[in-house]
C-alpha positions as CSV (number, residue, x, y, z in Angstrom):
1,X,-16.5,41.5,61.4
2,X,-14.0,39.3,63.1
3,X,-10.7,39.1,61.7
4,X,-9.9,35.6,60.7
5,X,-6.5,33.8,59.0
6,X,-6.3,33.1,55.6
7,X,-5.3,30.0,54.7
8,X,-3.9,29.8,51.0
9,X,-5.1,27.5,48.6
10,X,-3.4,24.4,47.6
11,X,-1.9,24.1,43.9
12,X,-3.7,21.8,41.7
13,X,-1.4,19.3,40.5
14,X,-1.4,18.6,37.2
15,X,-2.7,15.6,35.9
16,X,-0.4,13.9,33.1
17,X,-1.7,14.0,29.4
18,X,-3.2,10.6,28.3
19,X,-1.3,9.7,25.2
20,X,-3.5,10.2,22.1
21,X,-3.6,7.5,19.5
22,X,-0.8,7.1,17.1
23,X,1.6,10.0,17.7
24,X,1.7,8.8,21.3
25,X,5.7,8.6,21.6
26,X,8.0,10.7,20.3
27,X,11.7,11.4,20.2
28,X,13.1,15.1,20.5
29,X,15.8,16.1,17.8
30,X,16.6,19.6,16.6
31,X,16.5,20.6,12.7
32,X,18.9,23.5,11.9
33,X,16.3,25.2,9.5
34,X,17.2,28.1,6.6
35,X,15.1,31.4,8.0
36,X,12.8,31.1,4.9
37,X,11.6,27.6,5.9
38,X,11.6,28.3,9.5
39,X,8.8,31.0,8.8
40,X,7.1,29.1,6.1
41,X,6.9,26.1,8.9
42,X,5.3,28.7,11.3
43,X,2.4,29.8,9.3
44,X,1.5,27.0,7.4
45,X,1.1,25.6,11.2
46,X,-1.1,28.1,11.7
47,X,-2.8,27.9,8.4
48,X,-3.4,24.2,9.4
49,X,-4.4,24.6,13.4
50,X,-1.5,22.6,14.3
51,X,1.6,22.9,15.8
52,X,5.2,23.3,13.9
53,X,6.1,20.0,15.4
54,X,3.0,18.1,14.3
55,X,3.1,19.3,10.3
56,X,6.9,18.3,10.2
57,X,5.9,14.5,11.3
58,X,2.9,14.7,8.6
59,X,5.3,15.9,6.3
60,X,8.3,13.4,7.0
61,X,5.1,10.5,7.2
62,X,4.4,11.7,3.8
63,X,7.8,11.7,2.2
64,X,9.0,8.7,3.6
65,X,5.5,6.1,3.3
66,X,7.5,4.4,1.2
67,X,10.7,3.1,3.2
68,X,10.7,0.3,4.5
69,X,13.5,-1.4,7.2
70,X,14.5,-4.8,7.5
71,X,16.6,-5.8,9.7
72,X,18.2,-9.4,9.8
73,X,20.9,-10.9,12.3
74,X,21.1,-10.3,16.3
75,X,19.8,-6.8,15.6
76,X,16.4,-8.9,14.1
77,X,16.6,-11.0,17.4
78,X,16.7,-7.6,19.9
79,X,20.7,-8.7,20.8
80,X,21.8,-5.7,19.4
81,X,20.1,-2.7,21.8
82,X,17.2,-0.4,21.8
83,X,18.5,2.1,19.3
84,X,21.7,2.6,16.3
85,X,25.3,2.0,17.8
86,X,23.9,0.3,21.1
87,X,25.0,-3.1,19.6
88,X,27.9,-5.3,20.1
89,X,30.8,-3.3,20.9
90,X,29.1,-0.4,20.8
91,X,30.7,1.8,23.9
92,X,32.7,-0.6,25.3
93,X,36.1,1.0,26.9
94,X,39.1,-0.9,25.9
């Protein structure tokens, strides 16, 4: 046999996940959870076939179908920012 070089093989890159219907953007927060609810989260997850993330936005969908926001004045007419206390004033230095 004749002793050749290895050449190692290139990583795959990763090709980004295509967003999937409604859940497509989310926003990470943290929930400070009571032990007892952490676990009951976990395996009703598991129960379901989801993930503890997915069952807490079907549950807060649930709980909150009915609210509704209005909003009226230059936060209405997008003057006052993207998100809450981006408005007028909102982080100005004096």
């Amino acid at each position: 046999m004749q002793n050749e070089p290895v050449t190692p093989k290139a990583k795959k890159s990763r090709a980004a996940k295509a967003p999937r219907g409604k859940g497509a953007e989310k926003v990470k927060c943290s929930l400070l959870l009571s032990p007892e609810n952490d676990l009951r989260l976990t395996v009703l997850a598991a129960m379901r076939g989801t993930d503890r993330s997915g069952l807490v936005n079907a549950i807060l969908d649930d709980a909150l179908r009915g609210v509704v926001i209005s909003l009226r004045g230059p936060l209405a007419d997008g003057a006052g920012g993207d998100h809450w206390g981006e408005g007028q004033g909102a982080g100005d230095a004096a």
